[in-house]
C-alpha positions in Angstrom: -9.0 26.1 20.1 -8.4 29.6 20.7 -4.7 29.7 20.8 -4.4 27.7 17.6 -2.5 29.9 15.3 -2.1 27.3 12.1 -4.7 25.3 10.4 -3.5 22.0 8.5 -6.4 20.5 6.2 -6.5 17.8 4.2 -6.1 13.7 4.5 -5.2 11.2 6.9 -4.3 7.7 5.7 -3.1 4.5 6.7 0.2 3.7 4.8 1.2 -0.1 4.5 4.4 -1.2 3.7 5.9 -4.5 2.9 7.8 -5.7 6.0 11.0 -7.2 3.9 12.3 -5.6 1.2 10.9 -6.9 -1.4 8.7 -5.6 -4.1 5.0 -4.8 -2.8 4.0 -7.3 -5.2 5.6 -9.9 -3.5 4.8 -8.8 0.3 3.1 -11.8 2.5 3.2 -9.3 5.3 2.4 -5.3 5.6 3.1 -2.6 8.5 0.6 -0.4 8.9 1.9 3.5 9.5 -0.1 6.7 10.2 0.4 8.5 6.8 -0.7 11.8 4.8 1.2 15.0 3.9 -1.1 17.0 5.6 -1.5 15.0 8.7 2.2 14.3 8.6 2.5 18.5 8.7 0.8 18.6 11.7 2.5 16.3 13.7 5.9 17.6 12.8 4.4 21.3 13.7 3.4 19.3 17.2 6.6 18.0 17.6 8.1 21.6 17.3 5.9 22.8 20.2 3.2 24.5 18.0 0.0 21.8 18.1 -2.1 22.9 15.2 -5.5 22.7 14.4 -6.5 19.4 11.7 -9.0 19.6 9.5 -9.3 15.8 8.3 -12.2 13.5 8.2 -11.8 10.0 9.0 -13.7 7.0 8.6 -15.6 5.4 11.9 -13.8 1.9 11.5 -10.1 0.9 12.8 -8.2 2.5 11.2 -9.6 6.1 12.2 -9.5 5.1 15.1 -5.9 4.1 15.5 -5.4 7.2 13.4 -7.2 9.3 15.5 -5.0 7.9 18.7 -2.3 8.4 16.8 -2.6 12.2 16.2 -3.3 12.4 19.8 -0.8 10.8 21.0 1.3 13.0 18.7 -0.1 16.4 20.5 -2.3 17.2 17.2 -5.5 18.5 19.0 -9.3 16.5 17.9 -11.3 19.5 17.4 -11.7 19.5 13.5 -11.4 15.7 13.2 -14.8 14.7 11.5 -16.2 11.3 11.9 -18.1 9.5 8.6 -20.2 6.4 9.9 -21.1 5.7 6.3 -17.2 5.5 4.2 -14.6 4.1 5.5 -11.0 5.9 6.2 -8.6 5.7 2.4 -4.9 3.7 2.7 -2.3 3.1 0.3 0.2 0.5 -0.4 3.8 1.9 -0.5 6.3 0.3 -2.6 8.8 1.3 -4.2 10.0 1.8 -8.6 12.4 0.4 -11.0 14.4 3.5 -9.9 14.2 2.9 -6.0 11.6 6.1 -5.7 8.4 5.6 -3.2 5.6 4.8 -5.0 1.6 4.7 -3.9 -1.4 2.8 -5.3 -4.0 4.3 -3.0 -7.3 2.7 -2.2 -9.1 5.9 -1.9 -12.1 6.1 -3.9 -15.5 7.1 -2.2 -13.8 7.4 1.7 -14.6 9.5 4.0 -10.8 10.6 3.9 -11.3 12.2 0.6 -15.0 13.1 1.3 -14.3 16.2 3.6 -16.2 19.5 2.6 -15.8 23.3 3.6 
């Protein structure tokens, strides 16, 4: 850790998208992505050759753990990845508007993605 020079806190999700293009409404299927602005930061900063530190906490269930494999995958270094065995990790439907804009219902209430404390 000691040659970590940025510090990215905040959530990691699981994003589902319909796989056709229809409204989410309508979706028989959904994809399942690694998602959250945060966690999204630090994988671009990996990308860019500077592998920061997360702060995120993440449900013990499936999809923290393909989250988790994810960020690793992606360079983003486990130190500051918290585990909760008692809430499970948040994830949001993508859709999209009447005007063709992204938009999120998220399923986020009591997880351990939003449960993270300094």
């Amino acid at each position: 850790m000691d040659d970590a020079r940025v510090l990215v806190a905040g959530e990691t999700l699981i994003d589902l998208f319909p796989t056709s293009e229809v409204p989410i409404d309508e979706a028989e299927t959904l994809q399942r992505e690694a998602g959250g602005a945060p966690a999204n930061v630090a994988v671009a900063l990996s990308r860019l050759g500077h592998a920061p530190l997360l702060w995120t906490r993440l449900g013990d269930d499936p999809f923290g753990e393909h989250l988790a494999s994810v960020l690793t995958e992606e360079g983003v270094r486990e130190a500051l990845i918290e585990w909760d065995d008692e809430r499970k990790t948040a994830h949001t439907l993508v859709g999209q508007d009447e005007e063709g804009d992204q938009s999120f219902t998220f399923f986020a209430d009591e997880t351990a993605t939003f449960a993270i404390e300094p």
